[in-house]
C-alpha positions in Angstrom: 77.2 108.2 93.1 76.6 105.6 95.8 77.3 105.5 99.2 76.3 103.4 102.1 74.4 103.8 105.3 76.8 102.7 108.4 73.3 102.7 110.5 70.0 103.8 111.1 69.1 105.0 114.3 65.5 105.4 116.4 65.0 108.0 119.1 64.7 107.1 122.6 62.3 109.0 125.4 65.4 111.4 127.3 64.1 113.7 130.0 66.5 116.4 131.0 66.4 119.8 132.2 67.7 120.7 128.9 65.0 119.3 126.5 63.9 121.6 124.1 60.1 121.1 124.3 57.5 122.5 127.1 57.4 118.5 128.7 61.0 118.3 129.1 61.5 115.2 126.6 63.9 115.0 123.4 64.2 112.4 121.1 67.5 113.9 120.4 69.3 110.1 121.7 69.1 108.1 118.7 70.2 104.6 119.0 71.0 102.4 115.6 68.0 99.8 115.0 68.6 96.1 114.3 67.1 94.9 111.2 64.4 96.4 108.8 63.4 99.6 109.3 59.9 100.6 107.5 59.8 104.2 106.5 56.5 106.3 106.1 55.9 110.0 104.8 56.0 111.1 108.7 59.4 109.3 109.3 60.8 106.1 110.6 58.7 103.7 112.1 59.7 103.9 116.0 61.4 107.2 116.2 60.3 109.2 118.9 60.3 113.1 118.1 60.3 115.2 121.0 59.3 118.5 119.6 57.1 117.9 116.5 57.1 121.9 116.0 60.5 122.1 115.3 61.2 118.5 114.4 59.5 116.0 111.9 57.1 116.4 109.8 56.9 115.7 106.0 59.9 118.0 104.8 62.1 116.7 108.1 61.2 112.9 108.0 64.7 112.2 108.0 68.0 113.3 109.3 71.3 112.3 107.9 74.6 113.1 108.8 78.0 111.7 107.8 80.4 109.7 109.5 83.2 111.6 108.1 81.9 114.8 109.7 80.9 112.8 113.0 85.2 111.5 112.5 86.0 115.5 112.8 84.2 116.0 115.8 85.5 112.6 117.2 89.1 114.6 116.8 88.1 118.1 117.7 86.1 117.1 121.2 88.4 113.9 121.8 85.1 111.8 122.0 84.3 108.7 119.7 80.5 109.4 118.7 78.8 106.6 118.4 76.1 106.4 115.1 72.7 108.7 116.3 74.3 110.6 118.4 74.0 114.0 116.5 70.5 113.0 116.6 70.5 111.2 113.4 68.5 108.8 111.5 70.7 107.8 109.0 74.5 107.1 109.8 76.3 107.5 106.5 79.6 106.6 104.4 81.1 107.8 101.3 77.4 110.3 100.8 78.4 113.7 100.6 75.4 115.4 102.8 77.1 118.9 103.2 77.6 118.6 99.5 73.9 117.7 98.4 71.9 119.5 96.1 68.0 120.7 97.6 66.4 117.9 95.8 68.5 115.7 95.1 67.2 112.3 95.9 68.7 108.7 96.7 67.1 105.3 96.5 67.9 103.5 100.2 66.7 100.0 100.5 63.1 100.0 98.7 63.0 103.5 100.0 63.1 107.2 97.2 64.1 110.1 99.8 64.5 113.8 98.8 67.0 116.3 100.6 64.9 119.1 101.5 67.0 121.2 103.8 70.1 121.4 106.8 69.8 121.0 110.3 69.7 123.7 112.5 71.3 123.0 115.8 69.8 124.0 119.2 70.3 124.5 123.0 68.9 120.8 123.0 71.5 119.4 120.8 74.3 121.3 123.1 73.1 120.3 126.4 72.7 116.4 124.7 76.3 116.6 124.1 77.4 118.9 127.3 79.3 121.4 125.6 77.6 124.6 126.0 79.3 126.3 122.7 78.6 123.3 121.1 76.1 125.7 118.7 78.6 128.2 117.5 81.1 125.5 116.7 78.7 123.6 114.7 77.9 126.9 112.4 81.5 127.7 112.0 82.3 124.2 111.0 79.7 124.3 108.6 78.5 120.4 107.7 75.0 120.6 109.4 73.5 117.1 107.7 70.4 117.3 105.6 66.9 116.8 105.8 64.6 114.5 103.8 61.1 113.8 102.9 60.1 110.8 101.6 58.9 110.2 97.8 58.7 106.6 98.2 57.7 104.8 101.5 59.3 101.7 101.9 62.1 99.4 104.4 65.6 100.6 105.3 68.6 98.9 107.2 72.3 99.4 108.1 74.5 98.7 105.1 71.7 99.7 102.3 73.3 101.0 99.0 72.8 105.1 98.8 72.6 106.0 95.3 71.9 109.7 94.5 69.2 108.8 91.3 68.6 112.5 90.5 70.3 116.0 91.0 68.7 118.9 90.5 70.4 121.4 87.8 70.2 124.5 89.7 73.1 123.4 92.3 72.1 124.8 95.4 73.2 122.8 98.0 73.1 122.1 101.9 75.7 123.4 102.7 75.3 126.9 101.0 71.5 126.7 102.8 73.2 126.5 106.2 75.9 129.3 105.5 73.0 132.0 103.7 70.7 131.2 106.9 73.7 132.0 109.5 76.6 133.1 108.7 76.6 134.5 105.3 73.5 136.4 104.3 74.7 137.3 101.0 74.1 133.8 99.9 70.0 134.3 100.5 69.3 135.1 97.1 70.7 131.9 95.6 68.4 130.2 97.9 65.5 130.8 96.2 67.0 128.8 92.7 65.8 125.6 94.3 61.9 125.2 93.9 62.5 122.4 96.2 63.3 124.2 99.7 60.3 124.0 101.9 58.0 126.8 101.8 58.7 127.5 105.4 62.4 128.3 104.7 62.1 129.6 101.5 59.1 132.3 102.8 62.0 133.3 105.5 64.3 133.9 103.2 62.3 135.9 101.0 61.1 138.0 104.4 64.7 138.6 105.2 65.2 139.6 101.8 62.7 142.5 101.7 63.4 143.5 105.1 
């Protein structure tokens, strides 16, 4: 299957009461990038990440989220979100993130990424937006966007084929990740099917599990 990328977006320095790290700084406001954008193992080249103990790092290099979700918020909030703004790198069409399968990966621009895992929103990402329920209406609705580490460094740009080269057979997907980790537990133990969720993640789930 191949879809596009509508953009890819680089975070900017935002300092606001509400930032989620000790210094008061988010990269949270992601703003799409003209041109060739070189990706590395730690992320896109430029993209500032304000709290590298919850964000980045090899298994959360990249964020992607879909346009069509980002259309359904346009509707629900009566906004018009412009590409980055839920804090994404990659601004997609016709990829199904929510839909993914924990790793799966897709060849974009001379770049080999790997869906690792779904976002977990925070009081950053609801005071970014200013709507301070903005956290329990992103759980209920369910499409989170995925997490990716990178297989293959390389250069990315807006309007780069994505093409989903490999799918992993056991079928656990994104979107089931995000419901066993919030709203429906009893999902957990189909979690650990995917060798390919972090060892972070899949450790908590096997913690929750026993407990």
């Amino acid at each position: 299957m191949t879809g596009r990328l509508v953009a890819v977006n680089l975070g900017t320095v935002t300092e606001a009461e509400w930032a989620g790290d000790a210094s008061g700084r988010s990269g949270i406001d992601k703003r799409p990038a003209e041109g060739r954008v070189p990706v590395t193992a730690a992320g896109l080249a430029g993209d500032f990440i304000g709290e590298p103990a919850h964000h980045g790092g090899p298994d959360q290099a990249v964020y992607a989220y879909a346009e069509e979700d980002a259309a359904w918020w346009a509707a629900e909030l009566g906004r018009q979100p412009r590409p980055g703004v839920f804090g994404e790198n990659l601004s997609t069409w016709a990829v199904d993130v929510t839909g993914a399968v924990v790793g799966e990966c897709w060849a974009v621009g001379s770049a080999l990424l790997q869906v690792t895992k779904p976002r977990t929103p925070c009081r950053t990402f609801a005071g970014f937006w200013g709507v301070p329920d903005l956290i329990k209406r992103f759980t209920l609705r369910g499409a989170p966007g995925a997490y990716l580490r990178v297989l293959r460094e390389g250069e990315i740009g807006a309007g780069d084929p994505v093409e989903v080269v490999d799918r992993p057979a056991h079928g656990v997907t994104v979107g089931e990740v995000f419901r066993a980790t919030t709203l429906e537990p009893e999902l957990l133990p189909r979690l650990l099917d995917a060798p390919e969720l972090p060892g972070p993640l899949r450790e908590k789930v096997r913690r929750r599990l026993a407990g």
